[in-house]
mmCIF file as gemmi writes it, N, C-alpha and C atoms, coordinates in Angstrom:
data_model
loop_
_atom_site.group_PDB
_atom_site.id
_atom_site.type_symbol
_atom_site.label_atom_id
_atom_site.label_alt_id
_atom_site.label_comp_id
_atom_site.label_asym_id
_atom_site.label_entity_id
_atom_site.label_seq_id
_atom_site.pdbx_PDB_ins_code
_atom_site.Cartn_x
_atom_site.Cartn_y
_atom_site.Cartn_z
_atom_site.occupancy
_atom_site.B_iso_or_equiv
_atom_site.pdbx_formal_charge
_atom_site.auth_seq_id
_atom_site.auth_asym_id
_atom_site.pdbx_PDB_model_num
ATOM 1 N N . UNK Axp A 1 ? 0.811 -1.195 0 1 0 ? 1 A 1
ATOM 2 C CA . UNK Axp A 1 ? 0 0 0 1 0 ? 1 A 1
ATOM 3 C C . UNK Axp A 1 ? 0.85 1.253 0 1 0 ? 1 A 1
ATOM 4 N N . UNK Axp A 2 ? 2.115 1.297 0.635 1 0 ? 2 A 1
ATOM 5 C CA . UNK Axp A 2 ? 2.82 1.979 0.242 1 0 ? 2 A 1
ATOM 6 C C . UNK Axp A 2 ? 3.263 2.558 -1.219 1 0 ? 2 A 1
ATOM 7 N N . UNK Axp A 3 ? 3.077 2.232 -1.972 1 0 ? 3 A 1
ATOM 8 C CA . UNK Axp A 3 ? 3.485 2.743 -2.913 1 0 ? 3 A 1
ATOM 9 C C . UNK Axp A 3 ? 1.932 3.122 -3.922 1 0 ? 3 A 1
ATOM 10 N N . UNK Axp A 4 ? 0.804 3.285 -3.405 1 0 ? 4 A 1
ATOM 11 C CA . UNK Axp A 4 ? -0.194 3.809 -3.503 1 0 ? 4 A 1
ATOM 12 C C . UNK Axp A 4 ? -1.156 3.181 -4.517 1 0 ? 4 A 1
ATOM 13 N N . UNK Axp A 5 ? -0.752 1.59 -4.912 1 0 ? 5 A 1
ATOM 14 C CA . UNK Axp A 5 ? -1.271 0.574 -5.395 1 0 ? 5 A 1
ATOM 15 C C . UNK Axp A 5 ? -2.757 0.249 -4.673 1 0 ? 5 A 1
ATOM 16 N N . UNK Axp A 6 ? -3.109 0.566 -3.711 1 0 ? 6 A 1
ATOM 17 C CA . UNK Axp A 6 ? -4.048 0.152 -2.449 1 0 ? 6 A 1
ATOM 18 C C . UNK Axp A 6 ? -4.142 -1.338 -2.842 1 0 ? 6 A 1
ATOM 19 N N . UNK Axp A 7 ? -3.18 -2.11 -3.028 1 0 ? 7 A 1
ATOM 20 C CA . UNK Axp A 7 ? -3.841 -3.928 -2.905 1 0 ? 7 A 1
ATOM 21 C C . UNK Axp A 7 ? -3.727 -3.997 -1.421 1 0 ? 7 A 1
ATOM 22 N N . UNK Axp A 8 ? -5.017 -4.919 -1.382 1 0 ? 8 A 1
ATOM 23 C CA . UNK Axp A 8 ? -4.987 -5.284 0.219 1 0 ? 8 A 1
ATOM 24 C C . UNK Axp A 8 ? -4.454 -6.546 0.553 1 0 ? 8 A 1
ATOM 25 N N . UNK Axp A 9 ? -3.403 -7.123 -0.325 1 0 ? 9 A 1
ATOM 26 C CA . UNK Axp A 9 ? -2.356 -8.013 0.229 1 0 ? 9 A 1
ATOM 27 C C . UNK Axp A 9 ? -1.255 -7.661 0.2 1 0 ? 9 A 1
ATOM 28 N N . UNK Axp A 10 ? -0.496 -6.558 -0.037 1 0 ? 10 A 1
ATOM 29 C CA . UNK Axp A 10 ? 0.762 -5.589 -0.22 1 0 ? 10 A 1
ATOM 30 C C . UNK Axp A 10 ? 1.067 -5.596 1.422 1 0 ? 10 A 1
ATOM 31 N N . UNK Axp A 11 ? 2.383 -5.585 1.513 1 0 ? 11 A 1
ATOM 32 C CA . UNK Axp A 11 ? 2.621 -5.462 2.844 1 0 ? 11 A 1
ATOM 33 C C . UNK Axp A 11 ? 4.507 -4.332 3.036 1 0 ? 11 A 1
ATOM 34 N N . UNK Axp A 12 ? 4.906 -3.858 3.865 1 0 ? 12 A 1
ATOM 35 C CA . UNK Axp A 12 ? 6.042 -3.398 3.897 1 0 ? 12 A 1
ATOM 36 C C . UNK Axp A 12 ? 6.92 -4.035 4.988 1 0 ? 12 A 1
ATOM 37 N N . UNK Axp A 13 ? 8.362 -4.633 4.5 1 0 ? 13 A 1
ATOM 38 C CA . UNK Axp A 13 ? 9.542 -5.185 5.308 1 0 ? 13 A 1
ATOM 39 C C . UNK Axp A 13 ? 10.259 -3.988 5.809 1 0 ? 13 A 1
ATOM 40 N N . UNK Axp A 14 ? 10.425 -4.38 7.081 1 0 ? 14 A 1
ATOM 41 C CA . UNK Axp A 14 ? 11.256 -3.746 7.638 1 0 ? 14 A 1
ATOM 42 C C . UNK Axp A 14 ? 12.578 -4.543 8.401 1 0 ? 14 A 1
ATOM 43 N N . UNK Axp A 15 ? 13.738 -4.043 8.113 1 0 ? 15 A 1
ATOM 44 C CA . UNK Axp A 15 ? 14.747 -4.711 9.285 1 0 ? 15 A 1
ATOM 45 C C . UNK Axp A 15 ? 15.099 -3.846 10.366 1 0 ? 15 A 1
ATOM 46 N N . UNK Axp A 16 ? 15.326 -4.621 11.359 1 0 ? 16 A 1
ATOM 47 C CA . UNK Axp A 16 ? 15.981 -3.975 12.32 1 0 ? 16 A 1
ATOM 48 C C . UNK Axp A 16 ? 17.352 -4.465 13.451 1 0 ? 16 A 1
ATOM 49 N N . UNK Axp A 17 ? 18.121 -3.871 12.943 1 0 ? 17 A 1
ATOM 50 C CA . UNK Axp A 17 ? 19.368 -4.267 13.533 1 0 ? 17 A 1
ATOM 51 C C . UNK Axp A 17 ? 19.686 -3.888 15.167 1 0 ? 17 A 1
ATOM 52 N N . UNK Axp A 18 ? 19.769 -4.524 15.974 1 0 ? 18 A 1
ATOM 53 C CA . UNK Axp A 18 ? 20.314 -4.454 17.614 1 0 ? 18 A 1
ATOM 54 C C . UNK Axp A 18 ? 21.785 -4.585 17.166 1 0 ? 18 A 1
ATOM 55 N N . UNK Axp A 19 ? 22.345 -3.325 17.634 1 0 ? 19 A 1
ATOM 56 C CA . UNK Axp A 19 ? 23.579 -3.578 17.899 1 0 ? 19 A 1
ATOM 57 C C . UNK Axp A 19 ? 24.05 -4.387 19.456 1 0 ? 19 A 1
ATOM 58 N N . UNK Axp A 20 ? 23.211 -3.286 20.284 1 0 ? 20 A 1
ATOM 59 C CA . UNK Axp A 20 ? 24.099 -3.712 21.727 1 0 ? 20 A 1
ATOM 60 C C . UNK Axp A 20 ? 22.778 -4.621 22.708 1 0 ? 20 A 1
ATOM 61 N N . UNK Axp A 21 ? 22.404 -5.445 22.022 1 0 ? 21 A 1
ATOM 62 C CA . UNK Axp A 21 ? 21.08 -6.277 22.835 1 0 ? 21 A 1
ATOM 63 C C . UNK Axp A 21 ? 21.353 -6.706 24.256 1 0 ? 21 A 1
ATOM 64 N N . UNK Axp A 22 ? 21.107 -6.372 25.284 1 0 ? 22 A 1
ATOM 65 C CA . UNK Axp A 22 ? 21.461 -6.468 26.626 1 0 ? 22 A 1
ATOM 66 C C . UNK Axp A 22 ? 21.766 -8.304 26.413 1 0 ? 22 A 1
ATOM 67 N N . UNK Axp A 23 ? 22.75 -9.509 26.585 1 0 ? 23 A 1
ATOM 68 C CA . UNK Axp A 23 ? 23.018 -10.531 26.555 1 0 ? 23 A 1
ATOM 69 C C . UNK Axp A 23 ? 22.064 -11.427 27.09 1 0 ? 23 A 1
ATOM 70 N N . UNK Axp A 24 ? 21.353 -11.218 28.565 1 0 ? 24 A 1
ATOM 71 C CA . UNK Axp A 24 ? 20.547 -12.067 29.052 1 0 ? 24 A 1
ATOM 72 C C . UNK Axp A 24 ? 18.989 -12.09 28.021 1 0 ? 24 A 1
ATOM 73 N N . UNK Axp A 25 ? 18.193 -10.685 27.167 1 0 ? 25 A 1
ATOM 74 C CA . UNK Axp A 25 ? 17.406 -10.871 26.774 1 0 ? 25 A 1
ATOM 75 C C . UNK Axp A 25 ? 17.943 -11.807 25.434 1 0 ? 25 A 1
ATOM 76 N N . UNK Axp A 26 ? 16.319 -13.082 25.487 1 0 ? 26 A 1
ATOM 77 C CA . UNK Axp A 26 ? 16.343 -13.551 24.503 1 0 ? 26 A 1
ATOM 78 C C . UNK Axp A 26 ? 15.744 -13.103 23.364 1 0 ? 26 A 1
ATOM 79 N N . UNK Axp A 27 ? 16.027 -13.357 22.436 1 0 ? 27 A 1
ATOM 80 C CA . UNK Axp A 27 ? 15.24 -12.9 20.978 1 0 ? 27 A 1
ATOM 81 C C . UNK Axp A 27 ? 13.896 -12.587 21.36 1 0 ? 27 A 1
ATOM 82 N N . UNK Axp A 28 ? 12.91 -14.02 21.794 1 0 ? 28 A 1
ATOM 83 C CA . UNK Axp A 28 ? 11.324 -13.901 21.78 1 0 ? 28 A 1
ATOM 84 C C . UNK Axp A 28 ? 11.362 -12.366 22.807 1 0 ? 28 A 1
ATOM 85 N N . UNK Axp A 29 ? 11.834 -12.685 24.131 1 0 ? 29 A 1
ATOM 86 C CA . UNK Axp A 29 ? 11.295 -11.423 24.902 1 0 ? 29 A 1
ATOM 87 C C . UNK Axp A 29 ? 12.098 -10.128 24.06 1 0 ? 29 A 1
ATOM 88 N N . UNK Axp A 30 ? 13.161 -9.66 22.996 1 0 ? 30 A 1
ATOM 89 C CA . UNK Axp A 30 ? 12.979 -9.006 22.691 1 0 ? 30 A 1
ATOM 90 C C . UNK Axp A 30 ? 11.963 -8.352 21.203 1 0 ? 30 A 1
ATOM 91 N N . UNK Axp A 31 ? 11.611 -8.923 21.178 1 0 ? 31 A 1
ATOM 92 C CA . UNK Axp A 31 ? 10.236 -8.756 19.831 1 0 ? 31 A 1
ATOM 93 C C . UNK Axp A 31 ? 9.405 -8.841 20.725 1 0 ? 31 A 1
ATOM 94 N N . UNK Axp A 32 ? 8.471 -9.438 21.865 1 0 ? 32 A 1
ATOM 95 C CA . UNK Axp A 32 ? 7.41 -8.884 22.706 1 0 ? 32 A 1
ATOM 96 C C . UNK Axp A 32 ? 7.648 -7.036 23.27 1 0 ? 32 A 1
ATOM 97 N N . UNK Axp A 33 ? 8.908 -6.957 23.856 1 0 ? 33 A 1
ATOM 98 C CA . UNK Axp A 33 ? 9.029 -5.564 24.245 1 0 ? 33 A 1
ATOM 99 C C . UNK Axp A 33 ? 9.489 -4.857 22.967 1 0 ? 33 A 1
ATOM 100 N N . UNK Axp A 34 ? 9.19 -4.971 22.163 1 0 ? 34 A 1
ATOM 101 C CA . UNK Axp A 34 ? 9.134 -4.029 20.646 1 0 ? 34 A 1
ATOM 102 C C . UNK Axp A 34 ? 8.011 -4.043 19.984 1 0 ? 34 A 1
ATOM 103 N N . UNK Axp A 35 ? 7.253 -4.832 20.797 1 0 ? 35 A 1
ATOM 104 C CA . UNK Axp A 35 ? 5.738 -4.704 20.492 1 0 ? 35 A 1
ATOM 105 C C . UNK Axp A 35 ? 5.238 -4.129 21.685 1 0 ? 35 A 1
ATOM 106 N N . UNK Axp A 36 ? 5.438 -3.923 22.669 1 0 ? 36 A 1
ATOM 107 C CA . UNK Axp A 36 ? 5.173 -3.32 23.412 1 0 ? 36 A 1
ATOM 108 C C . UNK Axp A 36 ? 5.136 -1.964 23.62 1 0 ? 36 A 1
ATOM 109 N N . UNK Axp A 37 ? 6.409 -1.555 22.787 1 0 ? 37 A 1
ATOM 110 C CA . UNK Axp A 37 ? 6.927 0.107 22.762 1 0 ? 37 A 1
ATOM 111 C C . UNK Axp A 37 ? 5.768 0.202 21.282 1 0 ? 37 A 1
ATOM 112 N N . UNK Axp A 38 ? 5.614 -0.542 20.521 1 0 ? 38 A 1
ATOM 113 C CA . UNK Axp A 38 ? 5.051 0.007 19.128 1 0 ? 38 A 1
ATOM 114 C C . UNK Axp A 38 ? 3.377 0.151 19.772 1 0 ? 38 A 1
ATOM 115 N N . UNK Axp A 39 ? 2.958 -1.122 20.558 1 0 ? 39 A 1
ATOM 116 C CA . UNK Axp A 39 ? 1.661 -0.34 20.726 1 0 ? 39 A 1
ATOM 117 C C . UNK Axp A 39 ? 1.466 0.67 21.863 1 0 ? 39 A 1
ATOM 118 N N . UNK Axp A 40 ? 2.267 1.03 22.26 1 0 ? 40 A 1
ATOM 119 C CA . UNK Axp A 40 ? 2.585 2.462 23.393 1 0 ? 40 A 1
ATOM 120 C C . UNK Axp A 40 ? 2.841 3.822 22.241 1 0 ? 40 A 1
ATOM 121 N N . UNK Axp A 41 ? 2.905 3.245 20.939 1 0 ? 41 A 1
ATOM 122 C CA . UNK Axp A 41 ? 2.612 4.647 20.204 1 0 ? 41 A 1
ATOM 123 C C . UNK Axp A 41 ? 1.387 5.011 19.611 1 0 ? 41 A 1
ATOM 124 N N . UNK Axp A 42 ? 0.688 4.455 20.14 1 0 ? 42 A 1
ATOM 125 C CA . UNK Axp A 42 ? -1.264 4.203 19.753 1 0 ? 42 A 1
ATOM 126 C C . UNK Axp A 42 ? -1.199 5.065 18.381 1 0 ? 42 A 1
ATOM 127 N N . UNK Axp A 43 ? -0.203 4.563 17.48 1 0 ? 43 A 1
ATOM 128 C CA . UNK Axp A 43 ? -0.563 4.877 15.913 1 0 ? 43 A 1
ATOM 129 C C . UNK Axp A 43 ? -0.494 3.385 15.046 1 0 ? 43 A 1
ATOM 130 N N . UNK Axp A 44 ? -1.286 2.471 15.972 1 0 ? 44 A 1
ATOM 131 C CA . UNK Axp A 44 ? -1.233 0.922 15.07 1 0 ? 44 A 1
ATOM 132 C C . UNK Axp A 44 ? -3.203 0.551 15.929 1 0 ? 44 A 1
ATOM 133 N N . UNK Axp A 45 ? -3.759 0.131 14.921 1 0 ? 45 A 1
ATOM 134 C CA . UNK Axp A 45 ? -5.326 -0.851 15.564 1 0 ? 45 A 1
ATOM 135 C C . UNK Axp A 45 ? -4.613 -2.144 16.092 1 0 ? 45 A 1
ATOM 136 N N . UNK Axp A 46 ? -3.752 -2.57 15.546 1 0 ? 46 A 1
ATOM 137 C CA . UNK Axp A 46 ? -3.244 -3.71 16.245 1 0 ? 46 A 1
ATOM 138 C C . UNK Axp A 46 ? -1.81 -4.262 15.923 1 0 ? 46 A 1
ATOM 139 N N . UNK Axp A 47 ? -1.375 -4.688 17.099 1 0 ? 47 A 1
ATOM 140 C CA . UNK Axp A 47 ? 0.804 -5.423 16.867 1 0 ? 47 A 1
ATOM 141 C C . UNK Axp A 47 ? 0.75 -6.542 17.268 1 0 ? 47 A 1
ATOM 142 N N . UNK Axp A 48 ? 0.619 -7.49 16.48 1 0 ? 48 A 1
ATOM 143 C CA . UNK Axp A 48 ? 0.772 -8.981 16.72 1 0 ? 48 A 1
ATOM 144 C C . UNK Axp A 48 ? 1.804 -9.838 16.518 1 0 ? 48 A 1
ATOM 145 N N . UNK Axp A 49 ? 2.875 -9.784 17.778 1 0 ? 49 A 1
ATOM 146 C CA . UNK Axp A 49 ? 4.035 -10.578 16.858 1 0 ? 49 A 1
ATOM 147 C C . UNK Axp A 49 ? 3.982 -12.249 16.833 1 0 ? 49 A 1
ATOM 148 N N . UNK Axp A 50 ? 4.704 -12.707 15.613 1 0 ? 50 A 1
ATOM 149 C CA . UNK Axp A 50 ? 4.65 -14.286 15.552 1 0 ? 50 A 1
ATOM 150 C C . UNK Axp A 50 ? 5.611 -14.144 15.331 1 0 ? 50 A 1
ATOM 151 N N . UNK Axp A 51 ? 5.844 -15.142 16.621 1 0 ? 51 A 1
ATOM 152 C CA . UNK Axp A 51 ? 7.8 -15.568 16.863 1 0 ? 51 A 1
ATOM 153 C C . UNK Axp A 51 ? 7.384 -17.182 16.442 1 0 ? 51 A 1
ATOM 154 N N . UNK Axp A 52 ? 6.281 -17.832 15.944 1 0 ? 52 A 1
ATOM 155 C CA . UNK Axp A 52 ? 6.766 -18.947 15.638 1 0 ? 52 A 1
ATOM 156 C C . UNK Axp A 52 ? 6.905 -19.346 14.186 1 0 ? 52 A 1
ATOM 157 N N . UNK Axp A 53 ? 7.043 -18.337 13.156 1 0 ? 53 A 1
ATOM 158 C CA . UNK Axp A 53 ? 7.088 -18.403 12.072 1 0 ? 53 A 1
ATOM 159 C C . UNK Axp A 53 ? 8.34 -18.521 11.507 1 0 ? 53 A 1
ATOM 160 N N . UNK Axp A 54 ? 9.371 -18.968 10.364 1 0 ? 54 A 1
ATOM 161 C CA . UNK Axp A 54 ? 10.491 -19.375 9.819 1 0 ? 54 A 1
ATOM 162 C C . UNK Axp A 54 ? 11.369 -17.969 9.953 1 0 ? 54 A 1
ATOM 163 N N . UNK Axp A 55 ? 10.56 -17.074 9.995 1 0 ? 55 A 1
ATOM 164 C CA . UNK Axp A 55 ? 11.491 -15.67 10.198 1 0 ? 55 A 1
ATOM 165 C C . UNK Axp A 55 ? 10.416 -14.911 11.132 1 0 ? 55 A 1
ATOM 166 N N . UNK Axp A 56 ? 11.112 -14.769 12.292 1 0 ? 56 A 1
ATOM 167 C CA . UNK Axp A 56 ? 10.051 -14.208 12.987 1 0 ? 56 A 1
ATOM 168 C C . UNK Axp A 56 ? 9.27 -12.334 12.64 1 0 ? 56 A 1
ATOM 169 N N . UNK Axp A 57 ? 8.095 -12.479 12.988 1 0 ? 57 A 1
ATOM 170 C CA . UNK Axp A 57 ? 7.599 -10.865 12.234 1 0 ? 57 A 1
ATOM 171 C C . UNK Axp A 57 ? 6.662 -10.566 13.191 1 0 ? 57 A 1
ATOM 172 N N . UNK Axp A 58 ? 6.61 -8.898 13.205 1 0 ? 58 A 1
ATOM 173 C CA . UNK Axp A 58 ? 5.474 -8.201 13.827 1 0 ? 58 A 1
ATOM 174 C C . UNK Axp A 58 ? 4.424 -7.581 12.667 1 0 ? 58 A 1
ATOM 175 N N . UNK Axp A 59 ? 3.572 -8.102 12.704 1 0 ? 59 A 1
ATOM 176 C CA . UNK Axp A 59 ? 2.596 -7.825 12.253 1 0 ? 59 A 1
ATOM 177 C C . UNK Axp A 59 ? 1.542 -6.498 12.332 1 0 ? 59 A 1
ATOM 178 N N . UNK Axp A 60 ? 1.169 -5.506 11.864 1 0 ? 60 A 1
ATOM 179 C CA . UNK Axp A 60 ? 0.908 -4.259 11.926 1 0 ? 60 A 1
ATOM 180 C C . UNK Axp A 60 ? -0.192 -3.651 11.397 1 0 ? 60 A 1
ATOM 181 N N . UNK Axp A 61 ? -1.327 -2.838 11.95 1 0 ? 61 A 1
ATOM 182 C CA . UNK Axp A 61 ? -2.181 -3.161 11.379 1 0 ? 61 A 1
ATOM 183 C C . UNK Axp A 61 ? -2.116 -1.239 12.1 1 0 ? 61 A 1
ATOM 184 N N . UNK Axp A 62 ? -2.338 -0.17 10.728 1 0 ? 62 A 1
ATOM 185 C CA . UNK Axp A 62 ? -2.077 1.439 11.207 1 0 ? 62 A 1
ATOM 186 C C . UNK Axp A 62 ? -3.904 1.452 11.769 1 0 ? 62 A 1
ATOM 187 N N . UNK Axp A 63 ? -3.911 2.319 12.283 1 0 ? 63 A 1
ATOM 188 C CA . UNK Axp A 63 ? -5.077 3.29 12.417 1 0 ? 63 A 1
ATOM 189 C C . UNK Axp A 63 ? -5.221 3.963 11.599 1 0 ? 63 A 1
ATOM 190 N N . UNK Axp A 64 ? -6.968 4.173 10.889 1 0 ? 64 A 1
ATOM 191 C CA . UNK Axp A 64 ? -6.925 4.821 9.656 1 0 ? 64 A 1
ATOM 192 C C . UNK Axp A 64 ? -8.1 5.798 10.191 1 0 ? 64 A 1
C-alpha cells in the first residue's frame, strides 16, 4: 500500500538491527518488548508478533 497501489495483500519489510542487545534478553522477549513500545505509540489498531514463524515478524495493522 505503500506505494499507492491500495492492494490489500501488499505489505512493507522492515529490518531492524540491535547492535548492543542487553546478553541475558532472549530474541522472543525481545520482539514482545518491541511490540510493546510500538503499541505504546497508539498509531497501530493492532501489533501482533509471531515468533513462531520461519522468520520471525510483527505484524501491523495502522489506524486509519
Amino acid at each position: 500500500m505503500a506505494t499507492d497501489l491500495c492492494i490489500e495483500s501488499s505489505d512493507i519489510d522492515i529490518t531492524i538491527k540491535f547492535n548492543d542487545a542487553p546478553k541475558n534478553l532472549t530474541f522472543e522477549n525481545l520482539i514482545f518488548s518491541f511490540t510493546r513500545v510500538l503499541l505504546d505509540t497508539k498509531i497501530f489498531d493492532s501489533v501482533i508478533p509471531i515468533t513462531t514463524a520461519s522468520v520471525p515478524i510483527i505484524k501491523l495493522v495502522l489506524l486509519i
